[in-house]
Every structure is written in structure tokens, then in C-alpha cells.
N, C-alpha and C positions, 0 to 999 in steps of 0.2 A: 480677864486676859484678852479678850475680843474686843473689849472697848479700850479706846485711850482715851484715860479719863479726862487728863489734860484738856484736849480737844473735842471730845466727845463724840468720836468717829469711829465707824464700821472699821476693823482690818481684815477687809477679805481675806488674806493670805492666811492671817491668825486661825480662820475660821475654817478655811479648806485643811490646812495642814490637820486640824481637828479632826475632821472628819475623816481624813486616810488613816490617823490613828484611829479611831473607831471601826472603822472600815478592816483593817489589819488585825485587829484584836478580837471582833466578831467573825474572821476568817481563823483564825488560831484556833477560836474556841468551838467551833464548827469544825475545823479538822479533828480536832480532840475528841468530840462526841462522836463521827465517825468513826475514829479508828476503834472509837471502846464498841462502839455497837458490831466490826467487825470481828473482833478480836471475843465477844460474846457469842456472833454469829459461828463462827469457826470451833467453839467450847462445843458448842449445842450441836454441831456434827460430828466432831470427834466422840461425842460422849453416845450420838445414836449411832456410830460405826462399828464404836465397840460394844453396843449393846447388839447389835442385830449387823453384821458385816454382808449379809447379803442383802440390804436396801439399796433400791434403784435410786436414781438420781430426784425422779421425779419425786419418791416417798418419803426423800431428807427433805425436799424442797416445801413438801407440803408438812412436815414434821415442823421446820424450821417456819416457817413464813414464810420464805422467800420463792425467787423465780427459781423455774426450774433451770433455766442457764447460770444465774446467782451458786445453785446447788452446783451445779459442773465446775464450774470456776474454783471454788472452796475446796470441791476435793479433788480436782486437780492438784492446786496448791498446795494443799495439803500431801498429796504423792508425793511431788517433787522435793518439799522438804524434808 
């Protein structure tokens, strides 16, 4: 597809256009993994909230892995919804 066989020449164009498709598809799938690992992160607070609802922000954060502004952010969000 990059080559014209005919002629036996490079089509840069062929070749770039390639690569934004790669480029777009390794972006998709890269969103995708984050939002699971969010949507995991968020399981694993809810589930230590309701195991213990007086943990501090910093004690999910350290529960979870995460920062402890990561941890603010999460149950924030989690309030709000």
C-alpha cells in the first residue's frame, strides 16, 4: 500500500496518513485503559467508604495507591454524583 509497484516509489502521503491512523487508534486504546483503570479506581473507594466511612482522604489514598489529591478528586466526585 506504501509502495507503487508500478513505479517502485515511496508515497509519503500513504505513509503519513498511516501513521495518524496508528497514532488515533493507540490514542483510543489509551483512553480506554484509562477510563477502566478509573472507573476501577473509583470501585475501590466506594467499596473502602462503605467499609470504614470515616477514612480520611489521605487513608483511601494510601488504601488505594493513589495521590492523596487523586483521593479528593474521586470523592468529591463521587459526592457530587
Amino acid at each position: 500500500k506504501f509502495l507503487d509497484l508500478h513505479r517502485c516509489t515511496f508515497k509519503p502521503e500513504l505513509a503519513r496518513s498511516a501513521r495518524l491512523r496508528a497514532v488515533a487508534v493507540r490514542g483510543v486504546i489509551l483512553a480506554s485503559r484509562r477510563e477502566e483503570q478509573q472507573a476501577e479506581t473509583r470501585l475501590k473507594v466506594m467499596r473502602l467508604i462503605s467499609q470504614n466511612p470515616e477514612m480520611s482522604t489521605r487513608q483511601v489514598a494510601d488504601e488505594v495507591g493513589i495521590s492523596n489529591g487523586s483521593a479528593y478528586y474521586v470523592l468529591t466526585a463521587l459526592v457530587e454524583k
